[in-house]
C-alpha positions in Angstrom: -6.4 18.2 3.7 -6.0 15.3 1.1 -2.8 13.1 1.6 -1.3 13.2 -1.8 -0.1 9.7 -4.0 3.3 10.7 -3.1 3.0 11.5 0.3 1.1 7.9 0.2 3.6 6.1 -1.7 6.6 7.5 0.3 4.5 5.9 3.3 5.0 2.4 2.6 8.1 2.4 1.0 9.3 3.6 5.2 7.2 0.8 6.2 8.7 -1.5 3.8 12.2 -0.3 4.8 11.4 -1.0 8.9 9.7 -4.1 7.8 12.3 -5.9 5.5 15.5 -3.7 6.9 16.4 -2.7 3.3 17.2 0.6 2.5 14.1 2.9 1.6 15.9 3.8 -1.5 15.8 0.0 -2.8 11.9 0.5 -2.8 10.1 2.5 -5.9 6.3 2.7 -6.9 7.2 0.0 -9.4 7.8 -2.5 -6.5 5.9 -5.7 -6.5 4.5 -6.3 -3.3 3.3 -9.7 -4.2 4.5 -12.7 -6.1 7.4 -13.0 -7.7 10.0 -10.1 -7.6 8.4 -8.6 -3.7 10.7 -8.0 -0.9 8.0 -9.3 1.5 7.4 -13.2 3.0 3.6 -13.7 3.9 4.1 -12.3 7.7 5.9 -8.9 6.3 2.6 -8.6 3.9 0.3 -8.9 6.5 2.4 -6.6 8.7 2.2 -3.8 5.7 -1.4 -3.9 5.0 -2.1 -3.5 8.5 0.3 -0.3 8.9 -1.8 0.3 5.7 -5.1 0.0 7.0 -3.9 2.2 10.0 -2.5 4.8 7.7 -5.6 5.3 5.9 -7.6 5.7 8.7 -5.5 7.9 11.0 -4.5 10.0 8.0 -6.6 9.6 5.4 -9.8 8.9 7.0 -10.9 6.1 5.1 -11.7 2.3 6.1 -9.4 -0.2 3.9 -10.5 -3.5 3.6 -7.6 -5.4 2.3 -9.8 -9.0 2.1 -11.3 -9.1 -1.2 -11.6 -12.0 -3.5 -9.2 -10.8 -6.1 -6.4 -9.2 -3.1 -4.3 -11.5 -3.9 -4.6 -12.0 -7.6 -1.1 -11.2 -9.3 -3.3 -9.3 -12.0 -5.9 -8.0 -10.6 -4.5 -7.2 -7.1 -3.9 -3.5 -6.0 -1.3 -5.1 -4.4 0.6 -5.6 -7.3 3.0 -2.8 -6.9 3.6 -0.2 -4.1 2.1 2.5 -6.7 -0.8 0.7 -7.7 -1.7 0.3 -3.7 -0.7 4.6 -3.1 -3.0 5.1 -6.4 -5.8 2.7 -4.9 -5.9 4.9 -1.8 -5.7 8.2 -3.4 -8.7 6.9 -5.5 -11.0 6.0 -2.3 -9.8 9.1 -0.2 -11.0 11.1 -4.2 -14.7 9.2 -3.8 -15.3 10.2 -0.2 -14.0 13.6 -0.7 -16.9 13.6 -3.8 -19.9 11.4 -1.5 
């Protein structure tokens, strides 16, 4: 059964919140997650992407490789915001479900 955006989403915002110690609630899909404006120092990012990685293949069943050239690109990233990450996701878990 597909894991939806929200379900997705509402993922990392937890892990943010057991990560950084702020309330959940302080986290939205408009959160940056890189540069300026995100919550997390470099060791709290590469903590997140690997509960990321797990998440999507435990749950998901998809491999994310959070490595590319453009990762950390404050324009190009999918990193940019917690949403733009859950809708990257939901966007590989879509093309495997159509492969």
């Amino acid at each position: 059964m597909p894991v939806s955006v929200e379900a997705i989403n509402s993922f990392i915002q937890d892990e943010l919140s057991s990560i950084t110690g702020a309330d959940r609630s302080s986290f939205t899909a408009e959160t940056p997650l890189i540069g300026s404006g995100s919550p997390l120092k470099s060791r709290e990012l590469v903590e997140l992407l690997v509960a990321v990685e797990e998440f999507a293949e435990d749950k998901i069943g998809i491999q994310f490789d959070w490595t590319s050239d453009s990762a950390m690109s404050e324009t190009r990233s999918v990193f940019r915001t917690i949403g733009t990450l859950a809708d990257h996701l939901a966007g590989l878990q879509e093309a495997l479900q159509h492969s």
